[in-house]
N, C-alpha and C positions, 0 to 999 in steps of 0.2 A: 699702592699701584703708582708708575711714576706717570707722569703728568700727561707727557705726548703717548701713552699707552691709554691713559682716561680718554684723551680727544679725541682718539683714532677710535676708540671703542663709541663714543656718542656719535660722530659721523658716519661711522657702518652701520650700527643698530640700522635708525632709518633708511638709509641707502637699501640695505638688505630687504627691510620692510616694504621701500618703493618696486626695488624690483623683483619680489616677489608677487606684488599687488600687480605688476605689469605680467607677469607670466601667465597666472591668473586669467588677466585681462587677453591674453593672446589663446589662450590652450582650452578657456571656458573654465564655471565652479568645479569644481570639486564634486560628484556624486554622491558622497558620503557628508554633507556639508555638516557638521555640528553643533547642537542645539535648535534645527530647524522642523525635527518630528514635530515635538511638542507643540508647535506653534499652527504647523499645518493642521494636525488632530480637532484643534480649537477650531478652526475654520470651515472643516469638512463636515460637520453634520448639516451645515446650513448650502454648504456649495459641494454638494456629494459628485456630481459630476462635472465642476474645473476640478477636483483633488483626485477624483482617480483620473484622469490622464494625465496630471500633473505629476502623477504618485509613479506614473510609468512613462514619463517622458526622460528627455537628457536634461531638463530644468529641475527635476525632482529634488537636487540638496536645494532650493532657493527658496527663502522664505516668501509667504505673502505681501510681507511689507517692502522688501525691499525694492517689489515693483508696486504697489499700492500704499500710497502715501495715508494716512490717517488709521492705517487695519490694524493698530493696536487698538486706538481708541474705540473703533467703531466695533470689535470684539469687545471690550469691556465695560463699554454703555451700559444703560438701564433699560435703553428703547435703543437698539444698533438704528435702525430705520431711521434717525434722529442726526446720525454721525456715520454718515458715509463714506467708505472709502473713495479714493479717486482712482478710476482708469486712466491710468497714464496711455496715451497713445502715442509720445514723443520717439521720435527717433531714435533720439540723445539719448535714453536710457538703455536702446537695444545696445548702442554703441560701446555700452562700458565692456563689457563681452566679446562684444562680435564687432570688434575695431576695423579690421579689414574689410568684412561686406558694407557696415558705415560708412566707408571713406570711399571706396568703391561705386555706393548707390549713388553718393552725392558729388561725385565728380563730372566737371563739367569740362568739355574742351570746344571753342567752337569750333565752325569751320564744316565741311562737305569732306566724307570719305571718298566718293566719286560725283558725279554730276546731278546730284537730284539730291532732294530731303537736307539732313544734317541738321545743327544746330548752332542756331545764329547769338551772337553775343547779342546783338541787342532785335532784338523778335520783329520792330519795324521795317528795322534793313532789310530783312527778304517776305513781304506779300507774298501771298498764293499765284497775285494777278503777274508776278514777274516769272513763274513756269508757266503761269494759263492765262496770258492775256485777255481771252476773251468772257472768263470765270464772271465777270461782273453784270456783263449783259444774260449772261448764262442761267444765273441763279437770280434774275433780276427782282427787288422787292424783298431779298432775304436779308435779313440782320448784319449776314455775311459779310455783303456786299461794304459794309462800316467800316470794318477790321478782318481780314483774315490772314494772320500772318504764320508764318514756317515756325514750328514750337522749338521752345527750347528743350533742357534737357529734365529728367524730373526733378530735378533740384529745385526745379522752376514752376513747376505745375500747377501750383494755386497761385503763385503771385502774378505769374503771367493772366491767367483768368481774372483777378481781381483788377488788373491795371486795364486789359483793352477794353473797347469803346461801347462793342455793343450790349446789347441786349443780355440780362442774366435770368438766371432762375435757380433756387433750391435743387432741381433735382441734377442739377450740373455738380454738383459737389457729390454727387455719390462717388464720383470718378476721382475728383480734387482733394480732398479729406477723408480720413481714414475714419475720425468719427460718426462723420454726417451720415455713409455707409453701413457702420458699426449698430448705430441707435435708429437708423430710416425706419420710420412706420409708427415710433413709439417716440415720449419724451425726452429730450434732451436736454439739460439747465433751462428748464422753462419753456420751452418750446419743444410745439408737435410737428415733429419732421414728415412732413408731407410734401403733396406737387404745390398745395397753395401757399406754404410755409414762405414768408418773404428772405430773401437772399439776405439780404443785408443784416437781418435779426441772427440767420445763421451763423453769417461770416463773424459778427461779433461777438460769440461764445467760442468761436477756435483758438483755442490756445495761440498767444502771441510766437513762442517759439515754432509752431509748422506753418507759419501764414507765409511762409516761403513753397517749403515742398507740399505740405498736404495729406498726400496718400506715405505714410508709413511702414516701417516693416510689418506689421501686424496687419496689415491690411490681404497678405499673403500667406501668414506664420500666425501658427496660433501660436499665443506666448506659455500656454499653460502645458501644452501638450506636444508643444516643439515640431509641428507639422503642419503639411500644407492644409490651407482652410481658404473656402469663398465666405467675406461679407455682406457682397452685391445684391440687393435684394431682389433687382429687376434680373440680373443670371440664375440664380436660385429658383425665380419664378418661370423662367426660360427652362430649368433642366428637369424642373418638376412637370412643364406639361410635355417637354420634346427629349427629354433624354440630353446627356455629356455630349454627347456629338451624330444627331439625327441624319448625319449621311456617312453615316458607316456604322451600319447595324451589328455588327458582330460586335463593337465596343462599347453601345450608346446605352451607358448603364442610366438606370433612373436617380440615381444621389451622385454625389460629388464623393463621397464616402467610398462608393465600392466601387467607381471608375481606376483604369490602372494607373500606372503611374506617367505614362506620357499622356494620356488625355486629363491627371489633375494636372502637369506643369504647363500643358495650354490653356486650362480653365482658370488658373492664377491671373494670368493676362488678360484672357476672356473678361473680367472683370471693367476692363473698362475699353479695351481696345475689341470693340464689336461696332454694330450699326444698329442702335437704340432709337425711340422718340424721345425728347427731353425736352417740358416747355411747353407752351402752347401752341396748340394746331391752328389751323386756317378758322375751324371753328372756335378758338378761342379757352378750345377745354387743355388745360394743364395736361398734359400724361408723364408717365416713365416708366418704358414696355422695350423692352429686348426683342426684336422680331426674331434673331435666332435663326434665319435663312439666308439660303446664299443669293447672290444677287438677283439671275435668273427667277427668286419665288416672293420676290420682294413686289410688284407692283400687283398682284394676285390677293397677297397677303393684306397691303394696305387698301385695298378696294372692299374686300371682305371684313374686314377689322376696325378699319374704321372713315367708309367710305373718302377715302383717297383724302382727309380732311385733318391728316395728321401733323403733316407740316406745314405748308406754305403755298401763295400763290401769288406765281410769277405776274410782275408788272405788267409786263408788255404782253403776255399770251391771255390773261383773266383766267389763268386754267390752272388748278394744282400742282404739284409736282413734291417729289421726293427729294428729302435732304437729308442725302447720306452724310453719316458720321465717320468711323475709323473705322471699317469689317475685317484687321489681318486673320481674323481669327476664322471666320467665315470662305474667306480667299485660301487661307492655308487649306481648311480642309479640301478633301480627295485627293491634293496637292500629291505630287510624285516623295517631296521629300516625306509629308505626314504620313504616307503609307509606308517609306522606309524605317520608321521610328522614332524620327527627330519631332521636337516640340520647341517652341520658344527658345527654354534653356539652353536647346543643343548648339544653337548658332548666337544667342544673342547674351549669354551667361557661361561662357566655355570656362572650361578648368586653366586655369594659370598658376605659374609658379610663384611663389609667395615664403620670404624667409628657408625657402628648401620645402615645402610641401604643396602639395597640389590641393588649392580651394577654388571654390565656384566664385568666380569675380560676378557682382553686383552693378556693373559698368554697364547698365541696358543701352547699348547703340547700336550701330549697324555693324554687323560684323566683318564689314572692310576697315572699320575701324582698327580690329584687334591685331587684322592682317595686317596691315601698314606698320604694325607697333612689331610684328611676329617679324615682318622682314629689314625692319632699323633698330634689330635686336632690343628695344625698348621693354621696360616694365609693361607689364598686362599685356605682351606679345601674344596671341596666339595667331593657330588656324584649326579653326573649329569645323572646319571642311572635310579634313584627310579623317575622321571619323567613317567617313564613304568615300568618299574623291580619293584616286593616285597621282593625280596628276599637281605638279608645282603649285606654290600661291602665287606666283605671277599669271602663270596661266590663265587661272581658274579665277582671279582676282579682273582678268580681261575679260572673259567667256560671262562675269556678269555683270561690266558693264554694256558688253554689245545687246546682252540682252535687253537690260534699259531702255538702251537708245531703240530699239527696235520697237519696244512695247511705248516708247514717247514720240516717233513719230507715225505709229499708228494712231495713239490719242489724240496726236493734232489733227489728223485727218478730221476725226469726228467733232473737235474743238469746232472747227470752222465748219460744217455742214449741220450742227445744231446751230449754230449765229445764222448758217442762210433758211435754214428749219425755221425759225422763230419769224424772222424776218414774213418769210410765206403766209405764213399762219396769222401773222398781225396784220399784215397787207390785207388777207381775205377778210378777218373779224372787220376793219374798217373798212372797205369797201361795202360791208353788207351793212353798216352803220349811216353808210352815206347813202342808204337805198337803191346800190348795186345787186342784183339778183345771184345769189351765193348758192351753193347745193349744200345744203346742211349736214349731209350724209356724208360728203366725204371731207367736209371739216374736220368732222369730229374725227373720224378715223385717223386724219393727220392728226391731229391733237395726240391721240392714244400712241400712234408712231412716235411721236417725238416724246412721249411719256416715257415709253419704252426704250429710247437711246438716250434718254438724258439719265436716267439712274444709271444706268451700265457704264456710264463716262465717268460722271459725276462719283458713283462707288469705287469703279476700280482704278483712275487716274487721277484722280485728284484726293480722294478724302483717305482711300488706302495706301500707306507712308513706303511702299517697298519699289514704287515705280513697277508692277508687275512682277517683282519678280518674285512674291511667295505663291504664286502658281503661274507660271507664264501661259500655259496651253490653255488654263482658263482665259483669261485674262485674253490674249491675242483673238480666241474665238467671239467672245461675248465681246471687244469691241469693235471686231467685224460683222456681228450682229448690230448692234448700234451704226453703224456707218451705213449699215442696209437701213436700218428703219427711218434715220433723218433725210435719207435723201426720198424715201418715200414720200415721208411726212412733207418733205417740200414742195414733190412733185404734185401731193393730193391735194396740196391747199393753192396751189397756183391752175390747178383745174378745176377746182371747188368753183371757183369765179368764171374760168373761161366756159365752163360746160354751161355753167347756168347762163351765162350769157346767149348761149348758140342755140337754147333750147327755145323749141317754137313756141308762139304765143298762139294762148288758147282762142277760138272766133266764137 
């Protein structure tokens, strides 16, 4: 063979080989994979049910080992028990495969699509307290009050939690780490993943490669049976007592299994963007309990469950109070869009073109994001809207910002009448401290008012990421409700004192 015919044949072999191996990597294995039966067979008498989903999923040519590191050896032990395989939960491996939703998940841009939320390159630059000023008197005494800053994107999701300032606890990783979620309740390298479990012991069994992102593909995807799946222990226990979704009865199956298929792609999310206890209560006791209700059933719920003593108590009032987490999921339902049949994926994972095909982009942000990208013809352009909407993305890309700003300066309203709420309510508590005659009766009452419009604020403006707008008609009403109950609460505790004062003395 002459000479530059040998070279050109050694530089193609592998070239060929490389990009074959890249096809591969874009189109997924091969279903037919060969020499993978036999391996599987060896495996399945002991994991009969990961192999038969696995035996009917679109993973089925892929052997055991190629995602679990050690499963020759730990098949051909004397004691397997002895030689365990490893659960890989890395990203990095879904990635060899599924290259585009990888790159997708973990892409980060910062910056604000319209005026609210976004994600900030560096998490300090934008506090909570630079949308909600008065957020710090608000929630006063709460961990909060230390660090609360605008998240980044999940690329960032445990490392951001491991770097700020305040306060942690184990059951915060259910949401951060796809393992701690994975093993919650049972052993994990040595430790028992529980609410007293210490953070720190946790953090340092997560594998060095996710101590950035945390929550993984698998945390959504089962890898064996290539479908949606919940790990969340505290959702699982939420759907086991109240059903998929307790305010819409016709849908609200009992398992995650037989729910259809727009209420599993909100229960994927559900996972960790709901409104949970995490941590210790006022009384000191650890929980990690999904309340599972919408905002409106939330201070009923925590009175009965676990007298009001779940979170925290505000500095300046000496009185409990609710500290809401993130409820999109909670807020979305009855929502106009949930009822049309949109879920998460439909606005926040739209289809984009990619190489000439249509995939589900992995890109979780707001979906003015996609539109900005849809109207400066950019990659990952879409508009995930005209699924229901006829009208332009400029249009419609306005229609929700006005709505925002509408739903932001009705928050303020209540911003500032829970600061003169509190205010009332401290002024009376001290005045009867200094042996001022107070009427105890309609103290407390105020108390309970301002109970009642500090969650309804506190839920739907500040802790839920949408500014309103994954249910606006809720949202406007309940914090017109709140704007009612703070200005009560101020009026009953600035007469709590004046009445008692005017009241005649006994001869």
């Amino acid at each position: 063979m002459p000479r530059c015919s040998t070279l050109c044949l050694m530089l193609f072999v592998p070239l060929f080989g490389f990009l074959a191996w890249s096809a591969w990597q874009a189109q997924g294995p091969a279903l037919d994979n060969p020499g993978v039966g036999a391996e599987r067979e060896t495996c399945s008498p002991c994991h009969s049910d990961f192999a038969e989903s696995h035996a009917e999923s679109a993973h089925r040519g892929l052997s055991c080992s190629l995602c679990h590191a050690r499963a020759d050896e730990h098949r051909k032990a004397q004691d397997p028990s002895k030689v365990l395989p490893v659960v890989d939960f890395r990203a990095e491996s879904c990635g060899v495969c599924h290259r585009f939703q990888y790159e997708t998940y973990f892409m980060s841009e910062a910056g604000t699509p319209g005026q609210f939320g976004g994600t900030p390159a560096d998490p300090q630059a934008h506090p909570k307290t630079k949308d909600f000023p008065l957020y710090n008197k608000i929630v006063a005494g709460h961990g909060f009050t230390k660090e609360y800053n605008e998240d980044r994107s999940h690329k960032f999701i445990l490392r951001d939690h491991i770097d700020v300032k305040r306060p942690k606890n184990a059951a915060c990783l259910n949401c951060k780490a796809t393992p701690v979620a994975y093993y919650w309740g049972r052993q994990w390298k040595g430790v028992t993943l529980v609410e007293s479990a210490k953070w720190e012991d946790v953090i340092a069994r997560i594998p060095k490669e996710m101590l950035d992102y945390g929550a993984s593909c698998t945390q959504c995807h089962d890898p064996h049976g290539a479908r949606l799946r919940v790990i969340n222990k505290g959702l699982e226990a939420a759907i086991a007592e109240r059903g998929v979704n307790p305010y819409w009865p016709e849908k609200n199956a009992r398992r995650f299994e037989d729910a259809d298929s727009q209420q599993k792609a909100i229960l994927v999310c559900a996972q960790c963007h709901v409104e949970y206890v995490c941590g210790p209560g006022a009384d000191k006791q650890v929980r990690f309990v999904f309340s599972w209700r919408k905002v409106r059933d939330l201070d009923d719920y925590y009175r009965k469950a676990f007298n009001y003593q779940q979170d925290w108590v505000h500095s300046l009032l000496n009185e409990p109070l609710i500290k809401s987490q993130h409820p999109e999921t909670e807020l979305f339902w009855e929502s106009k869009y949930e009822r049309a049949g949109a879920s998460c994926v439909t606005c926040h994972m739209p289809k984009v073109t990619f190489n000439g095909r249509q995939v589900t982009s992995h890109w979780l942000v707001s979906p003015l994001r996609y539109i900005d990208r849809h109207l400066n013809q950019q990659s990952l352009g879409a508009f995930p809207c005209a699924q229901c909407h006829t009208v332009t993305p400029e249009v419609l890309r306005a229609q929700v910002l006005r709505v925002q700003q509408h739903v932001n300066a009705a928050q303020q309203r209540v911003q500032q009448a829970l600061s003169e709420s509190i205010d009332a309510i401290a002024a009376a508590k001290q005045a009867s401290q200094q042996g001022t005659p107070v009427d105890g009766a309609l103290l407390q009452r105020a108390v309970q008012l301002h109970q009642w419009a500090h969650v309804r604020w506190e839920n739907l403006a500040v802790s839920e990421n949408s500014m309103g707008f994954h249910n606006p008609e809720e949202v406007f009403r309940e914090l017109n409700e709140a704007l009612d109950y703070a200005r009560q609460a101020q009026m009953l505790a600035l007469q709590a004192t004046n009445r008692a004062a005017r009241a005649p003395t006994a001869r």
